[in-house]
N, C-alpha and C positions, 0 to 999 in steps of 0.2 A: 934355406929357402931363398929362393934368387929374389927379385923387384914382380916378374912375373906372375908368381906363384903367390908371393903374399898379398897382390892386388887380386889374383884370379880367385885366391880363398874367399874375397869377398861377395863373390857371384853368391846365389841362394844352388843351394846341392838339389832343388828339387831338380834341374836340367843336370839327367846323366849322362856323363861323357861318356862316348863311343872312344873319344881319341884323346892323347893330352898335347897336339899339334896347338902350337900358339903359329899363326900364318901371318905373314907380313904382305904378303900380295898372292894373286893366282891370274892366273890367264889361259883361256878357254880347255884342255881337259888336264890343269896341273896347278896345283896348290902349293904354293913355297910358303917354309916355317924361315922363323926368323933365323935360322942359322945359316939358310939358303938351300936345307933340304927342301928335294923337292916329288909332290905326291902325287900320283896319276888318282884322279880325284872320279870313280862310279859313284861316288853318292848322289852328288849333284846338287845337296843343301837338301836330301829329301825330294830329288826330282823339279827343282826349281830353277837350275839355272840347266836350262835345254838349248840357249844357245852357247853357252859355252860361258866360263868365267869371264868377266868383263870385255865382250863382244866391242870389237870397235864403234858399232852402228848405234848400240844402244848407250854407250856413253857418253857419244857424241851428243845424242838427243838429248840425254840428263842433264850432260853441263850446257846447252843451247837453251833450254830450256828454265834451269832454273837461275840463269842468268835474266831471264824472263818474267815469268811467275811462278811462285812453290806453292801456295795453296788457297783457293777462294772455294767456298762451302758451298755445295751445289746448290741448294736452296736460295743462292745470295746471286752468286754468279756463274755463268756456265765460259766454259775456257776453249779456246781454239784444239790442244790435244784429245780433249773428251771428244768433240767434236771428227777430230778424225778417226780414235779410235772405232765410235761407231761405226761407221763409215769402212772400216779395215774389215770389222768383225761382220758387217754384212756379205761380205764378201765368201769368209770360211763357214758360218754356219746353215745349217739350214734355211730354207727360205721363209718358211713357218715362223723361227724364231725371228721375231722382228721388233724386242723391246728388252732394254738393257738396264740394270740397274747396277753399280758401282758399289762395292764396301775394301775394306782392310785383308782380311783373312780368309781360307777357307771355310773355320766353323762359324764365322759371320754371315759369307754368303748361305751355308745348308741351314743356320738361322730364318735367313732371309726367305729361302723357299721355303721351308715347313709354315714360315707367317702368311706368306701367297698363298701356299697352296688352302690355308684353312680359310681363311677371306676368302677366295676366290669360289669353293667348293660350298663354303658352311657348312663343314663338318669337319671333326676336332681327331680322329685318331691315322697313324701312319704305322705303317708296314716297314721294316727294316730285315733284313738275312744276318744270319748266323757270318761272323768274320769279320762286318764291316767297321770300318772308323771312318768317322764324320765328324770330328773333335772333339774339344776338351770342357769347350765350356759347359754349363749346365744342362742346354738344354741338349746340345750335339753329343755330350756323353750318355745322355739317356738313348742317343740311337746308339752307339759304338757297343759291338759285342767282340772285338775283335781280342780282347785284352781285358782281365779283371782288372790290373793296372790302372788303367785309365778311369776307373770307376770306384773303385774300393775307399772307403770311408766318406764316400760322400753321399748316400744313398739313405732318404731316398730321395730320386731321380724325380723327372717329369712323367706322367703318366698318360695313357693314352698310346704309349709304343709296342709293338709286335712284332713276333720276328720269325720269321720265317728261315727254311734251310736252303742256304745258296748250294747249286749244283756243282761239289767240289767232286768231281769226278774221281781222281786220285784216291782223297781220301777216303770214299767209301768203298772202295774195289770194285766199281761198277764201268760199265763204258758210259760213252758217253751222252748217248739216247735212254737208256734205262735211269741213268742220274735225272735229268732232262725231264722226263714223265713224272716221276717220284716226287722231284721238288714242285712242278705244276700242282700235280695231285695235293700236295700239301697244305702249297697256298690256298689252292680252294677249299681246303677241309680249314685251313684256319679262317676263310672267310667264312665260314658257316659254324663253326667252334666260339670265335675267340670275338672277333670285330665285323660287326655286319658291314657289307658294302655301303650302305646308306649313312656309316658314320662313318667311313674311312674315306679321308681325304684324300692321300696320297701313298705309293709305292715307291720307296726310297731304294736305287739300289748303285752300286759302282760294277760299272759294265764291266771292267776289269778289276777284281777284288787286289785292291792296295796292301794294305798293311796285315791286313786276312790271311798273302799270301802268296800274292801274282797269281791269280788263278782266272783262267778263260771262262767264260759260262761258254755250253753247246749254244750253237747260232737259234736252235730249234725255241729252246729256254726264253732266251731275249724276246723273240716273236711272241712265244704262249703267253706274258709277260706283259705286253702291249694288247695280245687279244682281250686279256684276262682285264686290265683297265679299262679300254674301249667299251667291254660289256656293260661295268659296273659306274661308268662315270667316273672312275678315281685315276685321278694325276697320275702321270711317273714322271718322275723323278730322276736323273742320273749324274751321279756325283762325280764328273771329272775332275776335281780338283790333284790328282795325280795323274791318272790317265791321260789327260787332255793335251792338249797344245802340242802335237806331234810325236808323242811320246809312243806309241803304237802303230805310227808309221802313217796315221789317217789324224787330220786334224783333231779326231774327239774318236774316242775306244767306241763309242756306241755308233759309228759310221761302219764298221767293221760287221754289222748285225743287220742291216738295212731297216732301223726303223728311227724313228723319230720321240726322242721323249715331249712331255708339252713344258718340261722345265730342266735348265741346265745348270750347274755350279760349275764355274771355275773358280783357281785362284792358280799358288805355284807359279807354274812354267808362262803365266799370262804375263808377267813384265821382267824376267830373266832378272831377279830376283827384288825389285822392288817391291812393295806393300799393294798389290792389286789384286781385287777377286770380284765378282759377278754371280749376280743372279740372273738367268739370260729366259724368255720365254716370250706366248704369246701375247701382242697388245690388248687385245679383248681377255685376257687373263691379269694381268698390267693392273687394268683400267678397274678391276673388282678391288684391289688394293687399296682398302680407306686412304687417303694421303694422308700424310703428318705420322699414322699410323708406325712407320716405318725409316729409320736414316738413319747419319752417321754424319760428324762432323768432317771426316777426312777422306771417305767414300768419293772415289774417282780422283782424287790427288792429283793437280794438273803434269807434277814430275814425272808421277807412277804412269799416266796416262801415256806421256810421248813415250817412255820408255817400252808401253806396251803396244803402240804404233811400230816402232824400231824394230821388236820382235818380231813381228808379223811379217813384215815387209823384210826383214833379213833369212828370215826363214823359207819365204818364198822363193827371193831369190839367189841363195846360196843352198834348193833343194835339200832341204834339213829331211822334209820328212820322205825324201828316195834315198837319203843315206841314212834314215833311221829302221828303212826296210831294207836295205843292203850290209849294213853293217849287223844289225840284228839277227839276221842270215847265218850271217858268220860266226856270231860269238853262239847261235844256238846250235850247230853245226859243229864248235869245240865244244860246246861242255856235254853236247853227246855224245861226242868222240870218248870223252874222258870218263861220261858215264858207264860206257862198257870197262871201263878198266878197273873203276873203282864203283863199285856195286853201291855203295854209304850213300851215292846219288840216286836215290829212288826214281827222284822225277825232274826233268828240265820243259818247262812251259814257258810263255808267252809271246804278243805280240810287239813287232819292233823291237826297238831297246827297253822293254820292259819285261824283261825276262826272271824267273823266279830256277833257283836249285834247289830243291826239297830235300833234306838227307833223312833217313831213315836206316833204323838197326836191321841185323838180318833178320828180325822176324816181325820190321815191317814198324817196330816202334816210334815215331819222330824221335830224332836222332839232335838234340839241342847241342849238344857237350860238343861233339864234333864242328859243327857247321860254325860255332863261337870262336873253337878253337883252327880251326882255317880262314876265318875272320883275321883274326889277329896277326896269326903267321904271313897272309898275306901284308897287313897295315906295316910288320916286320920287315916286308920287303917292298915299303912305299906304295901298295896299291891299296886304297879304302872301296872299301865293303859295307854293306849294313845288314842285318837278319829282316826278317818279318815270320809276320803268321802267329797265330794263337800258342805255337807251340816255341814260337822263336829259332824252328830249326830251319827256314830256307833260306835262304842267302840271295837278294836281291839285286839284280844288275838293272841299273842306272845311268850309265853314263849322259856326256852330252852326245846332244845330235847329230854334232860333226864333229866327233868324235874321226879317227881316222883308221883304215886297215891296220895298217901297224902298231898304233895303241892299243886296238883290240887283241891282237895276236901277242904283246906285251905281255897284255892284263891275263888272256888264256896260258902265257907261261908261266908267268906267277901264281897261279891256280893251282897250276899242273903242281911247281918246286912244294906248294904248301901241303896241299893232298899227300905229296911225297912222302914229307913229314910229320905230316900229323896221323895219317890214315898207315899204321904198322902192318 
């Protein structure tokens, strides 16, 4: 056992390695291990670094920055970065959304909202779909169905959660209008079944289902969705904290649907990998907010802040997200090319670079064993992979946003060599 290994033994095994890459540096779509191998890196840290491994613009900002100030507690003191980030994010998000609140995490900020949205509404129960993950902590596992994993032996959970069937089209063998009714039809039978509208808070959903699977909801769905809260008074909700920050080619996956939720989550791709994430909605929703009620001591972290300035402004002007709809283009374009050749690709979906390979056996079964093992075969030949979905059989592409043609067409040949191999 080398120095690395007996130090690394020390980490807790609850975090399972995907990879056993120990990396000494990376730069924007490539990871070097310490030996000077090096990994054309689609993971992305989990869809977090979307501009690329250590972007010139946002390191600059870091180290200017905490040359400066690294942290006053927003209760205490408010910092020039927060200050602009505002100020950035008015710009990308809806007009509507006009009041920001700062934390750490993603399962902090869908914290964050589930406490607005009951404050704000005065009533106590929320709506989740079948697939989703919304994190780990206590109360974000009791939304997350995405995975017994993330739940098992600690239950029981928070109460007051419901869960509704996302319109996974694929999976049911329906199109995509039939899926679309079914699931509407649902929600309203669970609202008359399970959670009256008068106690349901909010509609929690991730416009592009994450870890569930990369899966599109139909446009129609999104809409019925917003009708269906509008009627009853109850929030929605929408969890970018994947989706978000250019990742589907539109600054936020639910711009792709034309509506508007009355609350956002970010985190992720919000400071290109910093500790940054948001509760984002309306100020007259804001304002029902008991104060005190609600914080964080490190919430809007003046580093994490300019860093998330940097992104914004780098992404803009180095059109991250017309190369996350052109290069997305492409890599959807290969892997359907290669889905005619190799049938075990049931399904190839998504928007931008947030595209999902679904494998499936020939009679239709989720296909795990294969899509693990072309996982690996790829990692074999330096390109990282990750699975998702309940069944752990799709194979999730990620990259960063500027990402480049060639990369792509790389990453599509190494696919192809692995498929080769694995798929007899």
């Amino acid at each position: 056992m080398n120095r690395y290994e007996q130090t690394l033994s020390h980490l807790s095994p609850v975090w399972m390695p995907y990879t056993h890459i120990v990396s000494e540096k990376a730069e924007g779509c490539w990871v070097y291990d310490i030996s000077g191998e090096k990994y054309l890196d689609f993971t992305c840290g989990i869809g977090v670094t979307n501009t690329g491994h250590c972007h010139p613009a946002v390191v600059k900002a870091i180290q200017e920055q905490a040359a400066k100030f690294i942290h006053a507690q927003m209760n205490l003191v408010k910092h020039k970065p927060i200050i602009e980030l505002v100020e950035e994010l008015q710009t990308i998000v809806p007009e509507q959304i006009d009041c920001f609140f700062f934390t750490n995490s993603g399962a902090e900020a869908i914290e964050g909202a589930i406490k607005l949205a009951r404050h704000a509404t005065k009533r106590t129960n929320i709506i989740v779909f079948q697939g989703s993950f919304h994190g780990r902590t206590v109360g974000t596992m009791s939304l997350t169905t995405s995975k017994t994993i993330y739940r098992v032996g600690y239950q029981p959970l928070m109460a007051g959660v419901f869960v509704a069937p996302y319109p996974y089209a694929y999976r049911y063998g329906w199109d995509e209008e039939t899926t679309s009714r079914w699931c509407l039809e649902e929600l309203e039978f669970l609202l008359l079944s399970q959670t009256a509208p008068e106690e349901t808070a909010a509609i929690l959903i991730e416009p592009v289902l994450g870890e569930g699977g990369y899966v599109v909801p139909p446009k129609s769905f999104m809409q019925g969705l917003r009708k269906i809260c509008d009627q009853y008074g109850i929030l929605l909700i929408c969890d970018e904290v994947q989706a978000g920050f250019g990742r589907t080619g539109k600054w936020f996956s639910f711009q792709h649907f034309d509506i508007v939720p009355d609350i956002m989550t970010v985190a992720k791709g919000l400071a290109s990998g910093m500790p940054l994430a948001g509760v984002f909605s309306r100020k007259e929703l804001m304002e029902k907010w008991i104060p005190g009620s609600h914080g964080g001591t490190y919430g809007g972290n003046a580093v994490a802040a300019a860093a998330a300035v940097a992104t914004i402004r780098a992404m803009k002007s180095e059109k991250m997200l017309e190369n996350a709809v052109e290069r997305g283009a492409q890599l959807k374009r290969g892997l359907q090319h290669l889905q005619e050749e190799y049938p075990v690709i049931g399904d190839v979906r998504g928007l931008g670079l947030m595209i999902g390979s679904e494998f499936r056996t020939t009679d239709r079964k989720p296909d795990k064993k294969t899509a693990k093992e072309v996982v690996h075969a790829c990692l074999d030949r330096k390109l990282m992979l990750l699975t998702c979905g309940t069944w752990d059989n799709t194979i999730r592409w990620i990259p960063p946003l500027i990402v480049s043609k060639e990369e792509i067409d790389l990453a599509l040949s190494v696919f192809e060599e692995s498929l080769r191999e694995v798929v007899k």
